[in-house]
N, C-alpha and C positions, 0 to 999 in steps of 0.2 A: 534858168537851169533846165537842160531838156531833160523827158519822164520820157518820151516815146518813142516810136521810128515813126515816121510815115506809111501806110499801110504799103505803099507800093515797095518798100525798100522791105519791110517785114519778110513778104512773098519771096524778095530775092536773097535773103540773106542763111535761110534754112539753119541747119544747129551752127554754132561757130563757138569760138573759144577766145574771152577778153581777159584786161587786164585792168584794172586799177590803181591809178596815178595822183599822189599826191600831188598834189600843183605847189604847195611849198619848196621841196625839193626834188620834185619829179623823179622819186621812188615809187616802182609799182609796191604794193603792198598786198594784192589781192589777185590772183586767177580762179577764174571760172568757166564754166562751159554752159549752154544754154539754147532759147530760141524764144523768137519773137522779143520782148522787153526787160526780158532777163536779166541783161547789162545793168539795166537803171532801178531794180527793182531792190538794191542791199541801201541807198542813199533814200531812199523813200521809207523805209523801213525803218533806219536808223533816227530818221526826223520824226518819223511816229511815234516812235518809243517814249520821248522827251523823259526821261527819268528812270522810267520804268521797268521792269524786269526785263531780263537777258541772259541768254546763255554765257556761265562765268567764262569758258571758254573762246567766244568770239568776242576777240582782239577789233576784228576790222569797224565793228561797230562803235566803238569811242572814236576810233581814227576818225571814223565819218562825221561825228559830230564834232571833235576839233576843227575839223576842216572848214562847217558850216561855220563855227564860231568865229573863224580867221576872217567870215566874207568871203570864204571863197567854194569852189563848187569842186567835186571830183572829178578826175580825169577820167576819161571812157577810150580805150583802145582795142577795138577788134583786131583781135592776132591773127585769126585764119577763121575763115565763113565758107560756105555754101559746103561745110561738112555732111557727106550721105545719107550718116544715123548717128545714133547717139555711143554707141560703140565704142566707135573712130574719133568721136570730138571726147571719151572719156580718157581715152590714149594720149591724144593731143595733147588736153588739159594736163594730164601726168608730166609729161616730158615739160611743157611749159614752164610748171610749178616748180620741178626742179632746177630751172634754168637761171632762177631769182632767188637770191637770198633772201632773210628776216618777213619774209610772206605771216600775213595772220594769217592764213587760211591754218583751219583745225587739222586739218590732213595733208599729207603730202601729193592726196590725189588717187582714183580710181586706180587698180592693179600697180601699187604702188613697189610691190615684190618684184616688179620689173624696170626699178626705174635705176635714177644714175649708180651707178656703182666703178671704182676704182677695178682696172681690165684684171688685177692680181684675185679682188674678189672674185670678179665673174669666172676666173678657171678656178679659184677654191670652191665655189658653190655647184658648180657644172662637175669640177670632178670626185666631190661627195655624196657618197652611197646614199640612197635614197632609202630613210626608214622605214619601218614595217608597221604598222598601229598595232601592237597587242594587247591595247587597252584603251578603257573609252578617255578621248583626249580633246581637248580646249586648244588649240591653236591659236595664238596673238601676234600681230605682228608687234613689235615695238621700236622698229626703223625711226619712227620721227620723234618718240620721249628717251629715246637711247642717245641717239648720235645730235638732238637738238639741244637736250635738257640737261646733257655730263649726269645723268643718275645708272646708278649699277642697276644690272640686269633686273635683279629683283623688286627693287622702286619703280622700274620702268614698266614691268609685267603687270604688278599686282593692283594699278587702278589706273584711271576711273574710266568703265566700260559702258556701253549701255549692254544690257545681259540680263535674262531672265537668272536669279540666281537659283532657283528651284531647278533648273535645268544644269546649271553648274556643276549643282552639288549630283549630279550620275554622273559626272566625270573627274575622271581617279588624278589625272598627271595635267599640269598648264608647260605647257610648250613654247617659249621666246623665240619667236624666228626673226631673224634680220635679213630680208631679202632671199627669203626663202631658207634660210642655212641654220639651225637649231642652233643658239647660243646659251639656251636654258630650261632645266628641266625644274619642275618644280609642285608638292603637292599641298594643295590648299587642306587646311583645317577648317576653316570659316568663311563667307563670303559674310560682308559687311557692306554698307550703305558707306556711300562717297562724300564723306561729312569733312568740315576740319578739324572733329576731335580725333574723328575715327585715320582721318591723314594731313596731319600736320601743315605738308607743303600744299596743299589745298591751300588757293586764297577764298574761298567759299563755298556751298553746295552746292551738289550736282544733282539735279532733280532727274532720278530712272536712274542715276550710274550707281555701279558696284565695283569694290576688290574685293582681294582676299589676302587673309594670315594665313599664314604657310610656311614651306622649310624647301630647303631642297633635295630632290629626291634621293632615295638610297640608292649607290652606286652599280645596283644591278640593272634597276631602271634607267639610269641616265648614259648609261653603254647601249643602252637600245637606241635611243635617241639625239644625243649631243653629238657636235658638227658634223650630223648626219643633215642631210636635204629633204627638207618638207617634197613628198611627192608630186607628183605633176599633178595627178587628179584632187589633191586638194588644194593647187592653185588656181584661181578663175581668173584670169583677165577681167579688170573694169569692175571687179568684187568692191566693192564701197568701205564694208567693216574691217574693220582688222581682225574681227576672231573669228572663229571656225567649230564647230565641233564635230570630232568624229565620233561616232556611236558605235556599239557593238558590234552590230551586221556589218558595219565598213569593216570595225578589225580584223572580223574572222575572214570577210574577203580577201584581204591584205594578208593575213599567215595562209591562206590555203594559196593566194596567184606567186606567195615568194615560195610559196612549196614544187612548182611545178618547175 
C-alpha cells in the first residue's frame, strides 16, 4: 500500500484537492485538500490507532479500518493539483464536497455559506436585508446538522461546538444561519459540556465541545434578526468554524454605518 509520492512528483504536485474511495463499492467517502503526503496520511492514522481513542465525530476513520480488515487498501484520487495557495484549493474542496453525497467528512467544507444552494434560495438570501448587530451575538452555521441530520433548528444550534464557553456567556442572542440567511434566534441560559447525559442524541463525549439550554428569543429580538442575511463582513470565505462572534465594538459600528 503506498504512504508516499516520490519526491519528484511532491515538487510538482503543489496544494491539490483528493478523494477517498472505497474499493468495495467504489463510493468516495472522504474529500480533502492538502500538500505533499497529505492524501495518505488519514489511512496511516487510522492503522495507528488500532483501538484507540478518536474523535466521536470522524466517521471516515472506522471506514478505514473496515477496509484494511476486508484485505484491501483505500482508493487515492487526485481531483485537481497544482492549485496556487491554499485559498483556492479550500474553495475547491467546498464545491467538491458538495458534489458527493453520505461523505464522513465532519464539515461540509471551508466557506461552506457559499456552497450548493437551490437558485430559489440564492435569490431569498441575496434579496434579504441584511441585519444590524445591536447586540453582542454568536453566529453558527448549522447547514450541515440541519439539512443532514432532519433535527429542528434548535437541536441543530445548540451543540456540540468547540467554544470557549466563558466567552459564550458575554454573548446575549445565538443566531442559526443556513447559508448565510438567519433561520433562528435564540438566547442561551447555560452553556454545558457536550456529554450524553447532558444531549441525549450524543453517541459519546466530545472532549473541548459545548452547547447550550435556552429558549427562543422574545419577538422583539428576533424581528431584528430572522430571515434577515448575516452580513458580508461577517462572512469570510474559506472560514473553517461554523461560529462567529460578534462583540460590542462591532455592534455599535453596525447601528452607527446603518445610521448613515
Amino acid at each position: 500500500m503506498r504512504m508516499h509520492f516520490p519526491a519528484e512528483v511532491t515538487k510538482k504536485l503543489g496544494y491539490y484537492v483528493y478523494r477517498l474511495i472505497d474499493p468495495r463499492n467504489g463510493e468516495t467517502f472522504y474529500v480533502g485538500k492538502g500538500k505533499g503526503d497529505r492524501v495518505f496520511q488519514h489511512a496511516r492514522g487510522a492503522l495507528k490507532l488500532n483501538g484507540g481513542q478518536e474523535d466521536k465525530l470522524d466517521a471516515k476513520m472506522p471506514r478505514i479500518k473496515e477496509i484494511a480488515k476486508a484485505g484491501l487498501a483505500v482508493g487515492h484520487v487526485i481531483h485537481r493539483h497544482g492549485i496556487e495557495n491554499e485559498r483556492t484549493a479550500y474553495e475547491i474542496e467546498a464545491a467538491v464536497i458538495d458534489a458527493y453525497a453520505g461523505l464522513t467528512n465532519k464539515a461540509r467544507g471551508h466557506g461552506n455559506d457559499f456552497g450548493a444552494a437551490h437558485v430559489e434560495e440564492i435569490i431569498t438570501l441575496y434579496g434579504a436585508v441584511p441585519f444590524v448587530a445591536r447586540h453582542p451575538l454568536l453566529l453558527i452555521s448549522i447547514r450541515n446538522s440541519y439539512e443532514q441530520e432532519d433535527k429542528s433548528i434548535y437541536e441543530a444550534v445548540r451543540y456540540a461546538w468547540r467554544i470557549d464557553p466563558r466567552r459564550a456567556l458575554r454573548h446575549t442572542y445565538v443566531l442559526a444561519h443556513v447559508n448565510g440567511l438567519v433561520v433562528g434566534v435564540f438566547k442561551p441560559e447555560r452553556w454545558i459540556k457536550a456529554t450524553k447525559r447532558n444531549f441525549p442524541a450524543l453517541t459519546g463525549a466530545l472532549p473541548k465541545r459545548w452547547g447550550f439550554e435556552g429558549e427562543e428569543a422574545e419577538d422583539l429580538v428576533s424581528r431584528c434578526y430572522l430571515r434577515k442575511r448575516v452580513p458580508d463582513q461577517f462572512r469570510q470565505r474559506g472560514a473553517a468554524n461554523p461560529v462567529r462572534f460578534i462583540c460590542k465594538t462591532q455592534c455599535c459600528q453596525g447601528v452607527m454605518d446603518h445610521r448613515r
